[in-house]
N, C-alpha and C positions, 0 to 999 in steps of 0.2 A: 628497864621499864617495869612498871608494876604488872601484877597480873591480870587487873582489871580493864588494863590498857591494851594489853595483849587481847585479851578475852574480845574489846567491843572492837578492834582491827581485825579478828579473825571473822568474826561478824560481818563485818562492813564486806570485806572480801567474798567471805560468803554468797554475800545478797546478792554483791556486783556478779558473782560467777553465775548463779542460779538466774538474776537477769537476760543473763546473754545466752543462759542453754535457752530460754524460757524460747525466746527469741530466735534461735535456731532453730527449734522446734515447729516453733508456727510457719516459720519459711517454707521447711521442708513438709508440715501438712496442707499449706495453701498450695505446694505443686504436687504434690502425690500422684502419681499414675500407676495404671496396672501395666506391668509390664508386658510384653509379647509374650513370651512362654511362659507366662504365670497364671496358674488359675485362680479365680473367682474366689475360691477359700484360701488360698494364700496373699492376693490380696487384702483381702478384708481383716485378714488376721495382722498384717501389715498395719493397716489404720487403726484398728483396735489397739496394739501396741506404742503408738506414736500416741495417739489418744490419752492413752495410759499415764504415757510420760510426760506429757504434757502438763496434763492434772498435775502429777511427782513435783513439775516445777515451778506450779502454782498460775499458769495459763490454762486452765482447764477450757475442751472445746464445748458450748454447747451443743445438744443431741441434731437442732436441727442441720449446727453450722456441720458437724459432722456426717450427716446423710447426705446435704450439699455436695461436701466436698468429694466424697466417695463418690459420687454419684458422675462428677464431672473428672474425676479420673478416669471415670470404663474408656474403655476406644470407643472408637464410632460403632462398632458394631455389635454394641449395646444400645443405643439410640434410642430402639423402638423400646425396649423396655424402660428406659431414662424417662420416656416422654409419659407410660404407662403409670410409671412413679410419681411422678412431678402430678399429672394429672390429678391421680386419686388422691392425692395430700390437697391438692388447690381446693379439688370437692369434698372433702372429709371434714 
Protein backbone atom coordinates (compact mmCIF):
# COMPACT_ATOMS: atom_id res chain seq x y z
CA UNK A 1 0.00 0.00 0.00
CA UNK A 2 1.01 3.49 -0.58
CA UNK A 3 1.74 5.83 2.02
CA UNK A 4 -1.18 7.95 1.49
CA UNK A 5 -3.20 4.95 2.00
CA UNK A 6 -1.74 4.05 5.09
CA UNK A 7 -1.75 7.66 6.31
CA UNK A 8 -5.88 8.36 5.48
CA UNK A 9 -6.57 4.46 7.29
CA UNK A 10 -4.54 5.57 10.26
CA UNK A 11 -6.93 8.51 10.29
CA UNK A 12 -10.17 6.85 9.79
CA UNK A 13 -9.07 4.59 12.89
CA UNK A 14 -8.16 7.34 14.64
CA UNK A 15 -11.47 9.18 14.45
CA UNK A 16 -13.37 5.85 15.05
CA UNK A 17 -11.19 5.40 18.36
CA UNK A 18 -11.47 9.11 19.53
CA UNK A 19 -15.50 8.44 18.69
CA UNK A 20 -15.84 5.85 21.02
CA UNK A 21 -13.57 7.32 24.06
CA UNK A 22 -15.50 10.58 23.10
CA UNK A 23 -18.51 8.38 24.03
CA UNK A 24 -17.27 6.73 26.98
CA UNK A 25 -16.65 9.70 28.39
CA UNK A 26 -20.05 11.28 28.30
CA UNK A 27 -21.52 7.94 29.80
CA UNK A 28 -19.19 8.04 32.62
CA UNK A 29 -20.01 12.19 33.08
CA UNK A 30 -23.80 11.82 32.74
CA UNK A 31 -23.44 9.12 35.91
CA UNK A 32 -20.74 10.82 38.04
CA UNK A 33 -21.22 10.57 41.71
CA UNK A 34 -19.52 11.52 44.77
CA UNK A 35 -18.37 8.95 46.37
CA UNK A 36 -19.06 8.08 50.25
CA UNK A 37 -15.64 8.78 51.54
CA UNK A 38 -14.85 11.33 49.16
CA UNK A 39 -14.71 14.90 49.70
CA UNK A 40 -16.26 17.76 48.19
CA UNK A 41 -12.58 18.72 46.62
CA UNK A 42 -11.99 15.51 45.44
CA UNK A 43 -14.78 15.22 43.84
CA UNK A 44 -15.07 18.21 41.91
CA UNK A 45 -11.52 17.78 40.95
CA UNK A 46 -12.93 14.38 39.52
CA UNK A 47 -15.41 16.33 37.20
CA UNK A 48 -13.12 18.94 36.34
CA UNK A 49 -10.78 16.10 34.93
CA UNK A 50 -13.43 14.00 33.07
CA UNK A 51 -14.32 17.63 31.87
CA UNK A 52 -11.07 18.13 30.70
CA UNK A 53 -10.98 15.00 28.67
CA UNK A 54 -13.78 15.33 27.30
CA UNK A 55 -12.94 18.66 25.61
CA UNK A 56 -9.25 16.21 24.62
CA UNK A 57 -11.92 14.21 22.71
CA UNK A 58 -13.70 16.72 21.11
CA UNK A 59 -17.23 16.41 23.38
CA UNK A 60 -16.70 19.26 25.19
CA UNK A 61 -19.31 19.78 28.39
CA UNK A 62 -21.02 22.97 28.35
CA UNK A 63 -20.42 25.04 31.76
CA UNK A 64 -24.05 24.79 32.40
CA UNK A 65 -24.41 20.99 31.43
CA UNK A 66 -21.47 20.70 33.75
CA UNK A 67 -22.64 22.43 37.10
CA UNK A 68 -25.98 20.29 36.21
CA UNK A 69 -24.27 17.36 36.48
CA UNK A 70 -22.10 17.87 39.39
CA UNK A 71 -24.61 19.15 40.99
CA UNK A 72 -26.90 15.98 40.75
CA UNK A 73 -23.93 13.80 41.75
CA UNK A 74 -23.83 15.22 45.65
CA UNK A 75 -25.88 12.73 47.85
CA UNK A 76 -28.90 13.71 49.36
CA UNK A 77 -27.22 15.25 51.97
CA UNK A 78 -26.39 18.02 49.87
CA UNK A 79 -29.88 18.77 48.87
CA UNK A 80 -30.44 21.91 50.84
CA UNK A 81 -27.69 23.47 49.22
CA UNK A 82 -28.55 21.84 45.56
CA UNK A 83 -31.90 23.52 45.96
CA UNK A 84 -29.90 26.80 47.18
CA UNK A 85 -27.94 26.68 43.78
CA UNK A 86 -30.48 25.81 41.46
CA UNK A 87 -32.65 28.59 43.07
CA UNK A 88 -30.25 31.50 42.74
CA UNK A 89 -29.19 30.55 39.04
CA UNK A 90 -33.25 30.38 38.23
CA UNK A 91 -33.17 34.09 39.90
CA UNK A 92 -29.99 35.37 38.55
Amino acid sequence: KSARAMMIKLRSIHKDDLAATGASLDIQFRNITMGVKESVAEYLGRVVALTAKMAEAGVPASHSLAVTQTLRGLPASFDTVKTLLLFQAASG
